[in-house]
Every structure is written in structure tokens, then in C-alpha cells.
C-alpha positions in Angstrom: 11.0 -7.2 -6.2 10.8 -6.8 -2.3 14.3 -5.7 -2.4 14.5 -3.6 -5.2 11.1 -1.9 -3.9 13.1 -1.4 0.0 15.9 -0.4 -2.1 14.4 2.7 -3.6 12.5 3.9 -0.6 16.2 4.5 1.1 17.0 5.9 -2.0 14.0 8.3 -2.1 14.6 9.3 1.5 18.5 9.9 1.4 17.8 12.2 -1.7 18.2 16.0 -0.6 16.8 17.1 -3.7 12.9 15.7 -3.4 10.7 17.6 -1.7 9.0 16.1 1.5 5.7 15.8 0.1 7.6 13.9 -3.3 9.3 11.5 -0.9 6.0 10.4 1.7 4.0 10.3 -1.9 6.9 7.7 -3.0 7.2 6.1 0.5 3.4 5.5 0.2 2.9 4.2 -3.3 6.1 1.9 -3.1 4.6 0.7 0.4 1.1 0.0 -1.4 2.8 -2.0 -4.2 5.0 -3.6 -1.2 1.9 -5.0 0.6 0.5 -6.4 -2.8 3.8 -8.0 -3.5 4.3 -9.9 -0.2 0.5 -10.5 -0.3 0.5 -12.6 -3.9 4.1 -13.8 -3.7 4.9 -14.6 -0.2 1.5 -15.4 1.0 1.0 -17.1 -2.0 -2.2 -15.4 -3.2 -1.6 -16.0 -6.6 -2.1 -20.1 -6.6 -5.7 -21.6 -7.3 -7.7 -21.8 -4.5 -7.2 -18.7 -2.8 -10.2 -17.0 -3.9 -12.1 -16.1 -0.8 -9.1 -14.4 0.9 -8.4 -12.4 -1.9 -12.5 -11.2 -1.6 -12.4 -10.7 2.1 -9.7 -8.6 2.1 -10.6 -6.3 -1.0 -14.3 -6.2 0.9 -11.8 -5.0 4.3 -10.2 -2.9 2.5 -13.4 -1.0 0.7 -14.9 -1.0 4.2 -11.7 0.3 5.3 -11.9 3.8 2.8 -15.0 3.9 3.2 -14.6 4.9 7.0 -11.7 7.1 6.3 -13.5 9.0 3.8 -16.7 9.2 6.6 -14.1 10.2 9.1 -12.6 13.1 6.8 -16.1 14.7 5.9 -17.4 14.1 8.9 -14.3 16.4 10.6 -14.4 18.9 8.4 -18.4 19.5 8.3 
């Protein structure tokens, strides 16, 4: 899956005919699935046990928006 996922991003960026905002929009979602991939099959997230982890990191990573969404109103207001 990690290849086929690294496969299509040179893909998507070799291709003349997709816009730039088409190919970061791909680049970003394929790196989003990438992360979740290497987190639950190299890191090994799926097995029992792992529970915790998996809550921290969701927990960082709602704390995480939430700033970036402070930041962006807080810049343009």
C-alpha cells in the first residue's frame, strides 16, 4: 500500500495535464492516508493493546486543528 500510495504521488506530479491546485490536493490526501498507513501497519497500531496511543494522538491531533483554525481567524480578523 506504501508503495502503490508513493507510486501515484510521482504519477500525480509528472502529469502535465493536472492543475497545480489538483496535484498538492492529491499530494495531501495521499500523504494523510500515507501517515495512517505506516501508523496502523508499521507501527503496528492495529494489534490489541495499543489503545492509549491511538487516543493521545487523535486528542494531538484535534488540539493540533484546533490551533490552526485559531491561527487562521485570528489572522484574518
Amino acid at each position: 500500500m506504501s508503495l502503490v500510495l508513493t507510486f501515484l504521488a510521482f504519477v500525480a506530479v509528472a502529469n502535465p495535464n493536472l492543475s497545480a491546485l489538483t496535484k498538492n490536493s492529491l499530494l495531501v490526501l495521499m500523504a494523510i492516508v500515507q501517515v495512517i498507513v505506516q501508523l496502523f501497519f508499521w507501527m503496528h497500531l492495529k494489534d490489541r493493546g495499543h489503545t492509549f496511543p491511538i487516543i493521545f494522538m487523535a486528542f494531538g491531533i484535534f488540539v493540533m486543528i484546533t490551533l490552526i483554525i485559531t491561527a487562521v481567524f485570528w489572522v484574518w480578523w
